[in-house]
C-alpha positions as CSV (number, residue, x, y, z in Angstrom):
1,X,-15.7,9.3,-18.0
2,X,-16.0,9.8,-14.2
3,X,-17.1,7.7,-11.6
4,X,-18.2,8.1,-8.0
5,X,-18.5,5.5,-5.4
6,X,-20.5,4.8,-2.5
7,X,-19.8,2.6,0.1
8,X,-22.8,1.6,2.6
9,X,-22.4,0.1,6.1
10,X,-22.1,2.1,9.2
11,X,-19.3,-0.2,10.2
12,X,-17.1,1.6,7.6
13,X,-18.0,5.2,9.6
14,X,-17.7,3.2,13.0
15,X,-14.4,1.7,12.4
16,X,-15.5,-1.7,12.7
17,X,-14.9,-2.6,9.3
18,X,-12.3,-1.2,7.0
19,X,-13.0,-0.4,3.5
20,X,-10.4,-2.4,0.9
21,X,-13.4,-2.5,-2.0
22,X,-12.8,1.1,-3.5
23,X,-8.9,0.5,-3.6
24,X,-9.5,-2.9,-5.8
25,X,-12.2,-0.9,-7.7
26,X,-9.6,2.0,-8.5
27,X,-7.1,-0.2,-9.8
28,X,-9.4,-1.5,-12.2
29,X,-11.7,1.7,-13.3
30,X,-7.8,2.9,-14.4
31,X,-7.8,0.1,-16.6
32,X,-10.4,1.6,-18.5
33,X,-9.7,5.2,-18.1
34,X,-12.6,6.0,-16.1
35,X,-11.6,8.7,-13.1
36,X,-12.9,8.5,-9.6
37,X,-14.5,11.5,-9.1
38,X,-15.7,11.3,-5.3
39,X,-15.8,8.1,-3.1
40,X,-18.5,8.7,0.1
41,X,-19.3,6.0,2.7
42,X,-22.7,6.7,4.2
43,X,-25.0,4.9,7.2
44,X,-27.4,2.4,6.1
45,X,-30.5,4.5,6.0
46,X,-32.5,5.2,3.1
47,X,-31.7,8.7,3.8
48,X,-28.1,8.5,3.9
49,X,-27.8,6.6,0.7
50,X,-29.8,8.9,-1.4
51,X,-28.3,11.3,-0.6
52,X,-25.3,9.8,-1.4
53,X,-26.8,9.0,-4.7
54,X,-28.2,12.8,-6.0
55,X,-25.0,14.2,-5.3
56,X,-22.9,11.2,-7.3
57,X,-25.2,11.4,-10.3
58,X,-24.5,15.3,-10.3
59,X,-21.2,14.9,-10.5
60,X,-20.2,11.3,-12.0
61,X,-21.7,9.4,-15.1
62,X,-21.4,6.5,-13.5
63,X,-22.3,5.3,-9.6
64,X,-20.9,2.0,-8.0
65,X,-22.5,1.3,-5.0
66,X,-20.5,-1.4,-2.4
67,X,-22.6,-3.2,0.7
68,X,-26.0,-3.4,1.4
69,X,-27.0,-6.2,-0.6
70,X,-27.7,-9.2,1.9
71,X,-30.7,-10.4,3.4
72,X,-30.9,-9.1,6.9
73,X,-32.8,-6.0,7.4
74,X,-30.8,-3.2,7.5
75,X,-29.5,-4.1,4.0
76,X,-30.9,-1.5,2.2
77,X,-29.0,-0.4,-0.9
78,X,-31.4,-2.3,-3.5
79,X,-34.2,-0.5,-2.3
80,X,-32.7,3.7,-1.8
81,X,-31.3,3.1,-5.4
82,X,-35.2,1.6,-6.7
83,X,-36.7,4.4,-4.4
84,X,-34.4,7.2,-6.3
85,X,-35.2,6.0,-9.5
86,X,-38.1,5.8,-8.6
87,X,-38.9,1.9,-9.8
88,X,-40.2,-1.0,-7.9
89,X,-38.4,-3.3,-6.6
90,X,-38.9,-7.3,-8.3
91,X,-37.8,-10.7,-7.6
92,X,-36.0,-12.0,-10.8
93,X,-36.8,-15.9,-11.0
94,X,-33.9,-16.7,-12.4
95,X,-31.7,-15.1,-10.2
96,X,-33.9,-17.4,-7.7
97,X,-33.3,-20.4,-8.7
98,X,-29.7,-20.3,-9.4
99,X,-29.1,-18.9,-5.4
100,X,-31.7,-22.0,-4.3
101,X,-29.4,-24.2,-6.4
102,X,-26.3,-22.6,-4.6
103,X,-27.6,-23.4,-1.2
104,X,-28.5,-27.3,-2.6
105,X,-24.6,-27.8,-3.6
106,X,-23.6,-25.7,-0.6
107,X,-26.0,-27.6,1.9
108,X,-26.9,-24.7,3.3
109,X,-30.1,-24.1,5.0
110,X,-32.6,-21.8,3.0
111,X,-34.5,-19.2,5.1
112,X,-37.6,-16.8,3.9
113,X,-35.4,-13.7,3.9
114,X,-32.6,-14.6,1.4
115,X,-34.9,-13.8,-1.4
116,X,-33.9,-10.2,-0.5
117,X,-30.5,-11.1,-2.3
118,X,-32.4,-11.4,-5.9
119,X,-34.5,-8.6,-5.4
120,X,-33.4,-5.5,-7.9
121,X,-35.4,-2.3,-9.2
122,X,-37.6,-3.3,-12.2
123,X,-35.2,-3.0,-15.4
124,X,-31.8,-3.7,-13.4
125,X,-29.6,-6.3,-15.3
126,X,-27.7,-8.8,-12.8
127,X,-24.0,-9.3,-12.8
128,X,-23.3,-13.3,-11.9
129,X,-21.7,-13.7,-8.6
130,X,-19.6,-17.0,-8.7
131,X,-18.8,-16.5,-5.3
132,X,-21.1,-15.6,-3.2
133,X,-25.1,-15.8,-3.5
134,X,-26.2,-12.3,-4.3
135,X,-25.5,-10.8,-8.1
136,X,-24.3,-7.1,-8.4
137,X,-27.3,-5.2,-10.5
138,X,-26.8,-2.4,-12.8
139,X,-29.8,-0.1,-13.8
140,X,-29.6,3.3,-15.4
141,X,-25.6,4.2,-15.1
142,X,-25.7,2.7,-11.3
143,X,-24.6,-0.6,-10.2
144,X,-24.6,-2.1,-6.9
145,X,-22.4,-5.0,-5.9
146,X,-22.3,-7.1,-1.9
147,X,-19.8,-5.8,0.2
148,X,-17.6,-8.9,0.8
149,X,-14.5,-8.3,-1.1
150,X,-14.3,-11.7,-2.5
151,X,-17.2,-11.3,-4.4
152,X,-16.2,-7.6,-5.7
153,X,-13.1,-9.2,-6.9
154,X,-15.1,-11.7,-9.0
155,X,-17.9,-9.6,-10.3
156,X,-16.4,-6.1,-10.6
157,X,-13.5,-7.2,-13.5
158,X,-16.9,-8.5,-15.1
159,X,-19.1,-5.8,-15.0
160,X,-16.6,-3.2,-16.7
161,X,-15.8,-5.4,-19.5
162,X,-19.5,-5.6,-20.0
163,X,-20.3,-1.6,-19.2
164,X,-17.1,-0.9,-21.5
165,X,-18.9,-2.8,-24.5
166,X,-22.2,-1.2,-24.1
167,X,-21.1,2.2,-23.8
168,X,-18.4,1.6,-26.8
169,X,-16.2,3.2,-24.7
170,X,-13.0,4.1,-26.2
171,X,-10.5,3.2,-23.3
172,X,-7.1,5.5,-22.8
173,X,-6.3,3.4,-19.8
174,X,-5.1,5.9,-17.0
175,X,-1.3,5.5,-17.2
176,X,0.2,5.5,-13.0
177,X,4.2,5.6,-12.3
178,X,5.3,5.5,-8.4
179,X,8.9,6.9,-7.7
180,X,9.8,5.0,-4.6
181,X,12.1,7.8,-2.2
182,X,13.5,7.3,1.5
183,X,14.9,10.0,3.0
184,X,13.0,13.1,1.9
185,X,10.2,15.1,3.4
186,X,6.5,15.8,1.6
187,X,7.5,19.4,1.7
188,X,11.4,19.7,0.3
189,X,9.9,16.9,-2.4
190,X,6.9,20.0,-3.3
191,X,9.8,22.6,-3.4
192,X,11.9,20.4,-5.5
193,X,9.2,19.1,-8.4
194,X,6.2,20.5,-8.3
195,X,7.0,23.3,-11.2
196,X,7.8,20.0,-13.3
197,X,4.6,19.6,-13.5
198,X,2.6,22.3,-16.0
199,X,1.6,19.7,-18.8
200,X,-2.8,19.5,-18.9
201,X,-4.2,16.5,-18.0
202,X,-0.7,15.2,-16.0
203,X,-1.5,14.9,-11.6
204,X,1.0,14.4,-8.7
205,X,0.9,13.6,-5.3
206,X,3.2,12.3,-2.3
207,X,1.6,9.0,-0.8
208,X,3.4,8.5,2.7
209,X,3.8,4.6,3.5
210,X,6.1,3.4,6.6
211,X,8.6,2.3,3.4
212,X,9.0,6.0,2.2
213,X,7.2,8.3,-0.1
214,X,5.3,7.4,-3.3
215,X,5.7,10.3,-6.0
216,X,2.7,8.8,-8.2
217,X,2.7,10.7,-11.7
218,X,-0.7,9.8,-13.7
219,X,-1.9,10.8,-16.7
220,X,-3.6,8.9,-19.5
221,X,-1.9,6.7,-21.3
222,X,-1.8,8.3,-24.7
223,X,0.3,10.7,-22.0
224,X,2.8,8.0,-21.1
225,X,6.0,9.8,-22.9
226,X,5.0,13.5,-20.7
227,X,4.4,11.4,-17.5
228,X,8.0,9.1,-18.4
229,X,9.8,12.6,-19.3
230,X,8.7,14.6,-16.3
231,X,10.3,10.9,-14.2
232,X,13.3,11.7,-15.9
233,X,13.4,15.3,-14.7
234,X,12.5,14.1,-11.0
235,X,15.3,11.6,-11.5
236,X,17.9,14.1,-12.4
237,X,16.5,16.2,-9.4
238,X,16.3,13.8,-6.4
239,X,17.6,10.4,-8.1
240,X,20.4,9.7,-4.9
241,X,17.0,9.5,-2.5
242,X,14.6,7.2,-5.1
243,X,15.7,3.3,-4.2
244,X,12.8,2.2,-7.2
245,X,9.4,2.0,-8.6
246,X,6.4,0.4,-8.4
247,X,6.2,-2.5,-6.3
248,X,9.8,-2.4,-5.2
249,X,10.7,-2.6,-1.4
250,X,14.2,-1.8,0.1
251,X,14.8,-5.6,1.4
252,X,13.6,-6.9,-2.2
253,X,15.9,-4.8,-4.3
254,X,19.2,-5.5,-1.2
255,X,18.4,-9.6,-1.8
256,X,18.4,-9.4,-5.2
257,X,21.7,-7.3,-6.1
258,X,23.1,-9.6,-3.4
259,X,22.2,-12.5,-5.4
260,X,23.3,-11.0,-8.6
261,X,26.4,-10.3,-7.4
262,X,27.1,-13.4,-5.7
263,X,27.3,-12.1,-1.6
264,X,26.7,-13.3,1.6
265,X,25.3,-10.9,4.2
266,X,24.8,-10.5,8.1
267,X,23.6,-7.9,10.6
268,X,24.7,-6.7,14.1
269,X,22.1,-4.7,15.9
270,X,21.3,-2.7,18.9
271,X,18.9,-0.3,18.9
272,X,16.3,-2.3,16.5
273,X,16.7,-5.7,18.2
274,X,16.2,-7.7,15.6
275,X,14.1,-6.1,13.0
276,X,16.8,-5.9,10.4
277,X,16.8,-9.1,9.9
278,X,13.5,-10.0,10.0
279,X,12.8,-7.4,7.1
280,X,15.8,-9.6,5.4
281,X,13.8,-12.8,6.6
282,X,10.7,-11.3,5.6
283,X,11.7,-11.5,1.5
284,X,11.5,-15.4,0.2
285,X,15.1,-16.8,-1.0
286,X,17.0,-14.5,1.3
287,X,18.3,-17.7,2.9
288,X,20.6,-18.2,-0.4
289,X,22.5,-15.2,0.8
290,X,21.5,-14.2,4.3
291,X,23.8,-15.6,7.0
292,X,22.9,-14.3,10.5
293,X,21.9,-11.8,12.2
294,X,23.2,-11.0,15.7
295,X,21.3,-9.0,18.4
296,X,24.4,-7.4,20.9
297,X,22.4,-4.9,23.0
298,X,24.8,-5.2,25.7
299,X,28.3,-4.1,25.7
300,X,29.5,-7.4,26.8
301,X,28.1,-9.0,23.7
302,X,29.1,-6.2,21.0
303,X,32.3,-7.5,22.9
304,X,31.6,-10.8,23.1
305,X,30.2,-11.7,19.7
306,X,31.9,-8.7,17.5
307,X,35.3,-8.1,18.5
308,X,34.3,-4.6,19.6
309,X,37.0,-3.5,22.2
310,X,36.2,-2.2,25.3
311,X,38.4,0.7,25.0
312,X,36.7,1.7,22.2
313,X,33.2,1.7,24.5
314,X,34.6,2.9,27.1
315,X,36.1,6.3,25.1
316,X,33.0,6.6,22.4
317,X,30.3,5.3,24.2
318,X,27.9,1.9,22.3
319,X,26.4,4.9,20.3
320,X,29.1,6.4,18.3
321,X,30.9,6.1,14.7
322,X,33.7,3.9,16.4
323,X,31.5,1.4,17.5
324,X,29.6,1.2,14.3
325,X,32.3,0.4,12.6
326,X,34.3,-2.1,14.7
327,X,30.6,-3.9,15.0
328,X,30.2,-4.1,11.0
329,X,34.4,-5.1,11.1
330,X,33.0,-8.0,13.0
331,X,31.0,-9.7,10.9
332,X,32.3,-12.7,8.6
333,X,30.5,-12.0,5.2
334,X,31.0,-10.1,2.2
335,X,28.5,-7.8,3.1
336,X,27.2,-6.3,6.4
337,X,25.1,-3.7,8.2
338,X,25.8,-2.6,11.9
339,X,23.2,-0.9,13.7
340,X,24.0,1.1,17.1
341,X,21.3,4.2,18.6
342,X,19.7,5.6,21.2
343,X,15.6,4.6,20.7
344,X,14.0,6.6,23.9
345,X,12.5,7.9,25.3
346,X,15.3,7.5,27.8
347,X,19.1,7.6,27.4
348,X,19.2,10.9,25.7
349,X,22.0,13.4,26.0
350,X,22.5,16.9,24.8
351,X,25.6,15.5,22.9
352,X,23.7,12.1,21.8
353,X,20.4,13.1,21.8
354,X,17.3,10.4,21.2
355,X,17.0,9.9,18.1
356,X,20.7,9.3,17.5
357,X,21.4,5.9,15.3
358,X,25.3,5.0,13.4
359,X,25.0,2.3,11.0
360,X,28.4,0.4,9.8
361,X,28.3,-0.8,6.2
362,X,30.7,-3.0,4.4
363,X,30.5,-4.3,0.8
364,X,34.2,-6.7,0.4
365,X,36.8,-4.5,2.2
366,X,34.9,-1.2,1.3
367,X,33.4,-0.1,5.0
368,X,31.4,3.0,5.7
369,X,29.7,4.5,8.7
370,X,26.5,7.5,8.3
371,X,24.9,8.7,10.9
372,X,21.0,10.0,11.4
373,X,19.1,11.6,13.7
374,X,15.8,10.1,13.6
375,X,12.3,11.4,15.2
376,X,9.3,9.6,16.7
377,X,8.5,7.4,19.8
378,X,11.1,4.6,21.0
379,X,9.1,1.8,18.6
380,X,8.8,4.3,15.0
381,X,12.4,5.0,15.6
382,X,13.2,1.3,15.6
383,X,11.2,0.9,12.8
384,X,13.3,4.3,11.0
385,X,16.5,2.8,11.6
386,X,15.6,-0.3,10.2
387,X,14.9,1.2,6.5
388,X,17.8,3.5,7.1
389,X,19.7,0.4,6.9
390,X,18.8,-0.6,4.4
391,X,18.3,2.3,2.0
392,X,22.4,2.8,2.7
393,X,23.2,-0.6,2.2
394,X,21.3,-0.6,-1.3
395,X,22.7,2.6,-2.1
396,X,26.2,1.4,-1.5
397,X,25.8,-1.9,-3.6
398,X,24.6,-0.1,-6.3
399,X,27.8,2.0,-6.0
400,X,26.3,4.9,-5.1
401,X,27.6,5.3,-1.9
């Protein structure tokens, strides 16, 4: 089954409000095997949303429709869908009376124009908002819900457990697996995989996040055991450059092998003044191992507060493999990251060009430094480094330096 969805409000087109609705609605249409065919976000004209609405039912079996639904005047949606079905629009009494008694326990002042909220095209069934006052209505393989996300949340889990049963569909739940990999372009990842992928019915794409690359493999889920052996395959291709799946992030899985293994950890940092440790911060129960984390931008303090010797500045430079590692050598825990670069846009050299970042690692008396040349103004650079960091340090307590 394939689904299309609309979303209404010329705030979505404008930028003034962005859409989270048809990302909830995904995750739960999957549940149920039904495929988003095309998701359009129109103005709030009449116009607009039919539009919207002959090309959906052409190519969709069912429409979900998101905004529209309130009671000022340029909520519409009710009446384009009534208009293209060509019904009348009706006040259902008992939606009345349960949004009067809503404003009674809400002591909230009634006004002539609510009643829009429980008008619907003649036939529509209503969906029960718990939340809010206006119910989502369903009529003829479309069904309209409000536009606050609160009260999608409540009513759309609802509705598909009700449309499911009507339709006795037979659900093959759409089966998603994200690879998680840092450190690898979109394109080298196509080169790599893509032929992997010649088995009907099984998708791919590369979702880019500022925590890496998602390689999301979907199929159905009487497909699970081609989507899970194609994962292999990737693995055995690319394995050193995916850190996890799923819902994993880089500072998670680092607090959590730190735990299991029983290690303390601290930072020194240059270049990315602090965000190394606030990604560590960032993760609740890092306290249990997280010790400190220095900030020694100056020479003086990489002196000062590391035991980094001057000689060693004054021959190398801050920005080189010595200092890395003599900054990581400094720190008193079992486990440390150093982190020394050049950010920009200034401070470049042909020889140590922006861009430029060492990072020092030690796990117990095994130290390490890599280097990377990383691209992008001063700030995404910064923000590079910092995931750099830790994508080596996981790599290396996982003993795959």
């Amino acid at each position: 089954m394939k689904a299309s969805i609309i979303l209404v409000g010329t705030e979505l087109l404008s930028g003034g409000t962005v859409d989270t609705n048809s990302i909830f609605m995904a995750e739960e249409l999957n549940k149920y095997g039904i495929e988003i065919k095309y998701k359009l976000t129109v103005k709030d004209t009449i116009e607009d949303i039919m539009i919207a609405l002959e090309f959906a039912r052409k190519n969709s079996d069912l429409i979900i429709t998101s905004g529209g639904l309130g009671p000022t005047i340029d909520d519409i949606t009710k009446d384009a869908v009534a208009k293209f079905l060509g019904k009348r629009i009706i006040v259902d009494e008992e939606d009345f009376k349960v949004m009067k008694q809503k404003f009674d326990e809400r002591k909230l002042k009634y006004t002539p124009n609510n009643i829009k909220q429980v008008e619907k095209p003649e036939g529509a069934v209503s969906i029960e908002n718990q939340v809010g006052m206006c119910p989502a209505v369903y009529v003829d393989d479309i069904v309209s819900f409000p536009g606050v996300p609160s009260e999608v949340y409540d009513m759309f889990p609802r509705f598909l457990k009700w449309y499911a049963e009507e339709k006795k569909l037979l659900i093959d739940e759409i089966y998603i697996k994200d690879l998680l990999v840092y450190g690898l372009g979109e394109s080298y990842l196509d080169q790599q995989i893509s032929e992997l992928f010649t088995e009907e019915g099984i998708d791919y794409e590369f979702l880019v996040k500022d925590f890496g690359i998602i390689i999301r493999l979907q199929g159905k889920n009487s497909n699970k055991n081609i989507v899970e052996k194609i994962s292999e395959k990737i693995y055995n291709i690319i394995g050193d450059n995916i850190f996890g799946e799923g819902n994993d992030r880089l500072e998670n899985l680092v607090i959590t092998k730190l735990k299991e293994k029983k290690l303390s950890l601290s930072v020194a940092e240059s270049c990315t003044g602090g965000l190394l440790a606030g990604k560590i911060v960032s993760v609740s129960g890092a306290s249990e191992v997280f010790k400190e984390g220095l900030v020694t931008y100056s020479n003086e303090a990489k002196m000062e507060k590391l035991g980094v010797k001057e000689e060693t500045l004054k021959k190398y430079g801050a920005v080189s493999e010595e200092t890395a590692l003599e900054m990581v050598k400094g720190l008193k825990t079992d486990v440390g990251v150093s982190v020394t670069g050049i950010a920009g846009p200034l401070g470049g050299t042909k020889e140590k060009p922006v861009g430029l970042v060492y990072f020092g690692l030690k796990v117990k008396d095994n130290f390490k430094v890599e280097k990377r040349i990383l691209v992008g103004p001063r700030n995404k650079i910064r923000e590079r480094a910092t995931l750099q960091g830790l994508f080596y340090l996981n790599k290396m307590l996982k003993g795959n330096a």
